[in-house]
C-alpha positions as CSV (number, residue, x, y, z in Angstrom):
1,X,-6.3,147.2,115.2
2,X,-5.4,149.3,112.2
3,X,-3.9,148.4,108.8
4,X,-1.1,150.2,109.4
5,X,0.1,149.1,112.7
6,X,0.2,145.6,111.2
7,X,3.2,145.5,108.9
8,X,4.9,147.4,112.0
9,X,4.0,144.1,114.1
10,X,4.9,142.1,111.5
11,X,8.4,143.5,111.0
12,X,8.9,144.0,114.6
13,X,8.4,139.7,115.2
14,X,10.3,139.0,111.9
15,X,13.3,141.2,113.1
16,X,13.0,139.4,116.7
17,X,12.9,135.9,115.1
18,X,15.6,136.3,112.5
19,X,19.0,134.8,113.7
20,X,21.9,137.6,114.4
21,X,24.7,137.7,112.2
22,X,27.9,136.4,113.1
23,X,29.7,139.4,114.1
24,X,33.8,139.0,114.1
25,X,34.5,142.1,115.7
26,X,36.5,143.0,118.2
27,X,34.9,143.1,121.9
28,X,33.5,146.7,122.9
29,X,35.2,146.3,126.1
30,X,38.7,146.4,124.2
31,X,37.2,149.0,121.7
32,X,39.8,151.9,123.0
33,X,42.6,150.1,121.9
34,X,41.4,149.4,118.7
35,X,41.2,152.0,115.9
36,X,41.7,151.6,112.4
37,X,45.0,153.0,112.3
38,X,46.4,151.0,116.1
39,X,45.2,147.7,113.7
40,X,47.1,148.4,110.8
41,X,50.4,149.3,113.0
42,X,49.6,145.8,115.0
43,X,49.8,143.8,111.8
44,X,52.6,145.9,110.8
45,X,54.5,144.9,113.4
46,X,53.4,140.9,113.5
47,X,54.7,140.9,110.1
48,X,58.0,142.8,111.4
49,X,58.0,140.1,114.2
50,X,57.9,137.3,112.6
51,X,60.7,138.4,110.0
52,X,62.7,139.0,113.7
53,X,62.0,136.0,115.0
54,X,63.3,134.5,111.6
55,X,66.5,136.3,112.3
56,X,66.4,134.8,115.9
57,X,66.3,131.0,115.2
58,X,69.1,131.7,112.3
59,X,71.2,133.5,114.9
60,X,70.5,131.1,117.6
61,X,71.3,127.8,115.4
62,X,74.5,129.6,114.4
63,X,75.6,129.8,117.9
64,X,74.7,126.5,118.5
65,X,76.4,125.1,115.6
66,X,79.6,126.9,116.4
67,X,79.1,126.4,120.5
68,X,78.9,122.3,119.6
69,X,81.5,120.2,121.1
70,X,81.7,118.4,118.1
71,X,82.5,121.4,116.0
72,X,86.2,122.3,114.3
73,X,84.9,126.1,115.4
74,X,84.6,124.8,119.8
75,X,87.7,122.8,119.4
76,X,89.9,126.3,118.5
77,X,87.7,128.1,121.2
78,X,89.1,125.5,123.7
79,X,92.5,126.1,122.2
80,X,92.1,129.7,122.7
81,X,90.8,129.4,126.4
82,X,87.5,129.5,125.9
83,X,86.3,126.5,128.4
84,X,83.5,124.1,128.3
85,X,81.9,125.8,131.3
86,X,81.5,129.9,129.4
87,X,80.4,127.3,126.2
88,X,77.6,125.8,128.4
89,X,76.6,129.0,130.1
90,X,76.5,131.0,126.7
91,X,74.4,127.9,125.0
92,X,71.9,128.2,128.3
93,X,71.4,131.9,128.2
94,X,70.8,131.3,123.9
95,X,68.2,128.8,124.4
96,X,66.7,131.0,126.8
97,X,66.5,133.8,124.4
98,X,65.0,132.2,122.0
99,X,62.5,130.6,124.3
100,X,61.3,134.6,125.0
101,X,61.1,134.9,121.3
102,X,58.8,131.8,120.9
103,X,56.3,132.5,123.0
104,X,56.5,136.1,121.5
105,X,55.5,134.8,118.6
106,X,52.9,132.1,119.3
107,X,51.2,135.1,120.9
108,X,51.8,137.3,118.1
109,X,50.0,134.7,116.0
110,X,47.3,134.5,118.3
111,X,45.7,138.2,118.8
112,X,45.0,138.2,114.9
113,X,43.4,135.4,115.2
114,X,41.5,136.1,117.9
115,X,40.7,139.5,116.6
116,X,39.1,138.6,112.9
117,X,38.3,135.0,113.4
118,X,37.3,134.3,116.3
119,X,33.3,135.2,117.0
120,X,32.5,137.9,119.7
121,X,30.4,135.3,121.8
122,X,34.0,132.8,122.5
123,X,35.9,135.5,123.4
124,X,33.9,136.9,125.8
125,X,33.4,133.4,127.3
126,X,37.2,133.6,128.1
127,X,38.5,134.8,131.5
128,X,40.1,138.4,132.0
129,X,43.2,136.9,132.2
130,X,43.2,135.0,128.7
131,X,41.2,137.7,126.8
132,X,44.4,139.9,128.3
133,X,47.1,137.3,126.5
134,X,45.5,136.1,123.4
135,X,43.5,139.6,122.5
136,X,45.4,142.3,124.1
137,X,47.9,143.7,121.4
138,X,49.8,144.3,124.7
139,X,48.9,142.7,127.6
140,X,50.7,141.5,130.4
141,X,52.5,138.8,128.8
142,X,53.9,141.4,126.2
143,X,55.3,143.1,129.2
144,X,56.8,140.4,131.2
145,X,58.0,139.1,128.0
146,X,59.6,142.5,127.5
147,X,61.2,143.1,131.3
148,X,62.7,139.2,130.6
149,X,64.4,140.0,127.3
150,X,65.6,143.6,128.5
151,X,66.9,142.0,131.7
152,X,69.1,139.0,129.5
153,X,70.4,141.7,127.1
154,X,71.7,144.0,129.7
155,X,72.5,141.4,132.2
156,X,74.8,139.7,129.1
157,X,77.0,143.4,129.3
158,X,77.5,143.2,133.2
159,X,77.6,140.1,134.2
160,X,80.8,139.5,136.2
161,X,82.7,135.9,137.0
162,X,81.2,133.5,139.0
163,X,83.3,133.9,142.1
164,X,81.7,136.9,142.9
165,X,78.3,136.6,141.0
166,X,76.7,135.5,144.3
167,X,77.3,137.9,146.5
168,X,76.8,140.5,144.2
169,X,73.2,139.6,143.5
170,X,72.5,139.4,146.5
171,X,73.7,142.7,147.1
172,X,71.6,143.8,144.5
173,X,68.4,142.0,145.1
174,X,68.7,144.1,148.7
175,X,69.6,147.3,147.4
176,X,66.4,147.1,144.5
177,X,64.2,145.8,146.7
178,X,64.3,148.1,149.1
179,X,64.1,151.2,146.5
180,X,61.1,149.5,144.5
181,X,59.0,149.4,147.8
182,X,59.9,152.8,149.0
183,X,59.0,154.1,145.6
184,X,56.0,152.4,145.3
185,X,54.9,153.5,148.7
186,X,55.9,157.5,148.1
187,X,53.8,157.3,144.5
188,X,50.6,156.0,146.7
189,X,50.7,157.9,149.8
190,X,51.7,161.2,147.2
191,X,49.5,160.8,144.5
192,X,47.0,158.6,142.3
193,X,49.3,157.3,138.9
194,X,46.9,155.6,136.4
195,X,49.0,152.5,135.8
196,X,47.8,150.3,132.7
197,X,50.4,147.1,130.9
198,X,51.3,150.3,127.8
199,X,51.9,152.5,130.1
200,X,54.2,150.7,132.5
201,X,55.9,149.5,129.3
202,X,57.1,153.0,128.5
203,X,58.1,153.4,132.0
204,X,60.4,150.5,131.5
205,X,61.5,151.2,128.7
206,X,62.5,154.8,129.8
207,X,64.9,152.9,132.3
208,X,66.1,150.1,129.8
209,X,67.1,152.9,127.7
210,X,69.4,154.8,130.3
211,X,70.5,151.4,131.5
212,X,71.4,150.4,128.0
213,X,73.3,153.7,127.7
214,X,75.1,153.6,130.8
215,X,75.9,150.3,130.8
216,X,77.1,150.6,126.7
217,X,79.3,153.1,127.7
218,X,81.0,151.6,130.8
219,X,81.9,148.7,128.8
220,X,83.0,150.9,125.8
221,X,85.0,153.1,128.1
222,X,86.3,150.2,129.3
223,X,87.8,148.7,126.1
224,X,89.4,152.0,125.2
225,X,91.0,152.4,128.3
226,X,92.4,148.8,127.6
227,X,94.0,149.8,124.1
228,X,95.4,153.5,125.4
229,X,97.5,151.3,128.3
230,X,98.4,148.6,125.7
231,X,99.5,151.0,123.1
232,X,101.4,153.1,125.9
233,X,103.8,150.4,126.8
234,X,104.2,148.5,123.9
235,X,103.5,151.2,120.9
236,X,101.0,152.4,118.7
237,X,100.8,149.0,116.1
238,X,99.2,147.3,119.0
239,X,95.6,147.2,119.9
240,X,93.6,147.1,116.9
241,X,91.6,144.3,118.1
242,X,89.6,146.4,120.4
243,X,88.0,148.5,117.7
244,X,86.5,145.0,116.4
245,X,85.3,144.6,120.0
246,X,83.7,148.3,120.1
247,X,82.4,148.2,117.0
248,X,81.0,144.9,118.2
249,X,79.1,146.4,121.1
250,X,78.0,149.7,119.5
251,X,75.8,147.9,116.6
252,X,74.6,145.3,119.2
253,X,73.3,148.2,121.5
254,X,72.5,150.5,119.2
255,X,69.5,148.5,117.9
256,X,67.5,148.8,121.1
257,X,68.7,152.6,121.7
258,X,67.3,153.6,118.2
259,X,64.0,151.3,118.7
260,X,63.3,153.0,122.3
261,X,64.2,156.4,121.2
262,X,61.3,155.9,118.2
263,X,58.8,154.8,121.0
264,X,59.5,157.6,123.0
265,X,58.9,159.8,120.4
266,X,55.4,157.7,119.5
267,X,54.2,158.3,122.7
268,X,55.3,162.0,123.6
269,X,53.0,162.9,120.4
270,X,49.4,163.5,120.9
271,X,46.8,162.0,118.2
272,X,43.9,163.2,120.1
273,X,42.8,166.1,122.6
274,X,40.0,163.9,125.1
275,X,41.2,164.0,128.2
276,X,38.8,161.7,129.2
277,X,41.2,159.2,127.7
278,X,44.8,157.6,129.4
279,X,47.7,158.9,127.8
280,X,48.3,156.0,126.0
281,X,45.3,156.3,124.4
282,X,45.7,160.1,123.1
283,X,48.8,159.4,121.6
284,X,50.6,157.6,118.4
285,X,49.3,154.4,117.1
286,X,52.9,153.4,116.2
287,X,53.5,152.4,119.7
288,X,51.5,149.0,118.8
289,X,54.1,148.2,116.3
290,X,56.9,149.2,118.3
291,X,55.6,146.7,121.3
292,X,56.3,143.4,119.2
293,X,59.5,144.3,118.3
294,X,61.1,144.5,121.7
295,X,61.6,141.4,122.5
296,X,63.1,139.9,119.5
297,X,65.5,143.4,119.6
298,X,66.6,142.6,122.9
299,X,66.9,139.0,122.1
300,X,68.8,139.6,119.0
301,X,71.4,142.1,120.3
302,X,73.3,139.9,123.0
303,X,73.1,137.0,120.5
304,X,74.8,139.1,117.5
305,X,78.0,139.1,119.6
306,X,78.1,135.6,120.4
307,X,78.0,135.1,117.0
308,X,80.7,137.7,116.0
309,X,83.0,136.3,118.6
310,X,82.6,132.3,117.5
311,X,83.0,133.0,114.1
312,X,86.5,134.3,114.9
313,X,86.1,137.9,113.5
314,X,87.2,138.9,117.1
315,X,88.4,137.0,119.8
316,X,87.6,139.1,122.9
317,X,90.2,136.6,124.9
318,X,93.3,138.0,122.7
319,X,94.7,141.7,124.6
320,X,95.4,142.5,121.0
321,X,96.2,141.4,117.3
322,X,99.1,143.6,115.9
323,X,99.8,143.8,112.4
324,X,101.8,141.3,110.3
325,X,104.9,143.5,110.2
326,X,104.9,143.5,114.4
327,X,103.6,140.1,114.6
328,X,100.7,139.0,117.4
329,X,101.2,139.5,121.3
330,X,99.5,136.3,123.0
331,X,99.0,137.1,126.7
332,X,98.7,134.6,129.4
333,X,95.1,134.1,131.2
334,X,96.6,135.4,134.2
335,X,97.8,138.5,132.8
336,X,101.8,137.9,132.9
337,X,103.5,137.5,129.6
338,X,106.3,135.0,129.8
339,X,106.5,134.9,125.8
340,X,105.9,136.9,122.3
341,X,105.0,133.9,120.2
342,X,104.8,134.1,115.8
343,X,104.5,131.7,113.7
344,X,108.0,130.5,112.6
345,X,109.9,128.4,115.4
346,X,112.4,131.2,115.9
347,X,114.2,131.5,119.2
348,X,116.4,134.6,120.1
349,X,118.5,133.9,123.3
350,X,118.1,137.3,125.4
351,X,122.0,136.5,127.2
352,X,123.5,136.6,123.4
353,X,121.0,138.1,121.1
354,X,122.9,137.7,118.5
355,X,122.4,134.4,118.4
356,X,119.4,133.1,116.3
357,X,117.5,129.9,116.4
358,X,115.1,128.8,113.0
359,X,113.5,125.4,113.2
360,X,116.8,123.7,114.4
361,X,119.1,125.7,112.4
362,X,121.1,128.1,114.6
363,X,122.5,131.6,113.2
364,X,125.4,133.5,114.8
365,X,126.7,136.6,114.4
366,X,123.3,138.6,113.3
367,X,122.4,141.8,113.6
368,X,119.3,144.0,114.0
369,X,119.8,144.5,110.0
370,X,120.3,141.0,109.6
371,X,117.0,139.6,110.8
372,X,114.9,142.1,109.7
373,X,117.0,141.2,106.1
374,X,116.1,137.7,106.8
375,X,111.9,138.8,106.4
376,X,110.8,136.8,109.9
377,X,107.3,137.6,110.4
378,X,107.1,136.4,113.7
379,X,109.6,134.7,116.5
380,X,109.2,133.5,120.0
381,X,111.4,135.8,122.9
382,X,111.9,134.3,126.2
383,X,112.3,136.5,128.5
384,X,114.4,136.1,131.2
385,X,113.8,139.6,133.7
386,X,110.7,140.5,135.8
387,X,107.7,139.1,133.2
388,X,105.6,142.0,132.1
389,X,102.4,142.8,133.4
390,X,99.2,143.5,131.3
391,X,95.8,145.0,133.4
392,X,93.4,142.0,134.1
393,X,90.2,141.5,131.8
């Protein structure tokens, strides 16, 4: 044996001996999600998230504050018609929210730290299925966390009453089920789509958008057409409650809109030319960021208006809120509208109008000139004709 093939030996059994660092990286099965600039958007948007999810438990204990039986703020709502029943079913469909945003965030938490602290060897001891939740930056968790959330914020615009909820869904569980099958059976008898949990996350979000849209403006439409037929019959003064409501609904929808319109955009734009790679994977790194904020978005937005309404900036119950000069026009739950009630007790008798009752104290003898003189801000008129009739809710 030569000299020189010793130290060759030597190092050879010294580099086989020597222990191998611990490595912290992130497994080489996941490496094509994970480029330097897809892990800076990911912590971007944990960060994001978690300021979201802040924003979530404030909004949700609000609701539940004001919701509370035990609350000034529930006992007004029942005064107003709100019953204990729509206060249950609103506190239900809260808590379910924020649930979603929970385990959004647990799992947030837990791809960092399965990404830079957790060694190489436990990760890959883990099953497909648990390296797809806790290391994924969006996995198929994110995704059914995503369809859940877009489903209770859209499903919060068109949900109708109860009488009819049944058969509706059912209805609709035919109608849906019968179109998802056929299309999934035309797309694999037609052609071979490379499916992956991003991809089918744009898809969905593609059709959350146009829902949101169409379903935005039915309700908006809606309202409008509400406050042209109110101010028709009983004058223009009337009806300035239902720009409270639209304005209500646009900034609650618009926050999805603009955040699916900027993923859109981050994945139309190619980053890279390889078509050996998905399409998800030759565009935008943004997307990552985008992906942990949907949820909390679409958790946020249906929760905003519950919060507008309780406060008692709007009351969606009320056909309208006229201005102090006209006084307020209080509609019956059924639609018929037996009086126009004010604050002061006043009473005019619709036989002899010009007789006027004030807290006990009768007037005779007034005229138009006089009351208006007399500065009543608002008076109660029973009427003693055909009752007039408002459109339904």
């Amino acid at each position: 044996m030569s000299s020189s093939s010793i130290p060759s030996a030597t190092s050879s059994l010294t580099s086989s001996t020597s222990p191998a660092p611990s490595v912290t990286v992130v497994p080489d099965k996941l490496g094509n999600y994970y480029g330097v600039s897809q892990l800076k958007m990911l912590i971007i948007g944990l960060f994001l998230s978690a300021v979201l999810y802040g924003m979530l438990l404030v909004l949700s204990w609000t609701c539940f504050i004001l919701l509370s039986p035990s609350t000034p703020s529930a006992s007004s709502q029942r005064n107003s018609g709100t019953s204990r029943h729509r206060r249950l079913t609103l506190l239900c469909f809260i808590s379910f929210m924020c649930i979603l945003g929970t385990v959004a965030f647990i799992v947030n938490v837990m791809v960092p730290i399965n990404l830079f602290l957790t060694p190489v060897d436990e990760i890959l001891k883990l099953t497909i299925v648990a390296i797809d939740i806790l290391v994924a930056p969006a996995g198929s968790l994110d995704l059914s966390l995503t369809v859940l959330a877009t489903w209770g914020s859209h499903g919060f615009l068109g949900i109708p009453r109860f009488k009819n909820i049944a058969f509706k869904i059912f209805l609709l569980l035919i109608g849906t089920t019968e179109l998802a099958f056929g299309a999934m059976g035309l797309a694999t008898m037609s052609f071979a789509v490379p499916w992956s949990p991003l991809s089918m996350i744009d898809t969905f979000e593609v059709i959350s958008l146009s829902i949101n849209v169409i379903l935005s403006t039915l309700l908006i439409s809606r309202i409008m057409y509400h406050q042209w037929h109110l101010r028709k019959v009983f004058g223009a003064a009337h009806g300035s409650t239902y720009n409270k409501i639209v304005m209500i609904c646009v900034e609650s929808s618009i926050m999805t809109v603009i955040l699916d319109v900027l993923l859109l955009i981050s994945f139309e734009v190619p980053v890279s030319n390889d078509t050996s790679l998905l399409p998800m994977d030759r565009t935008s790194s943004f997307k990552f960021m985008y992906y942990k904020l949907l949820v909390y978005f679409n958790a946020i937005a249906p929760i905003l208006i519950i919060v507008r309404v309780a406060r008692g900036k709007t009351n969606p119950s009320d056909l309208v809120e006229s201005s102090s000069k006209t006084g307020e026009l209080e509609a019956g739950r059924r639609g018929a509208i037996s009086t126009l009630r004010f604050q002061v007790n006043t009473v005019i008798n619709v036989d002899d109008p010009e007789s006027l009752s004030m807290n006990g104290e009768k007037y005779e003898n007034l005229d138009a000139a006089d009351v208006e003189d007399m500065g009543f801000r608002q008076f109660q008129l029973s009427m003693k004709s055909q009752p007039v009739r408002v459109p339904p809710h």
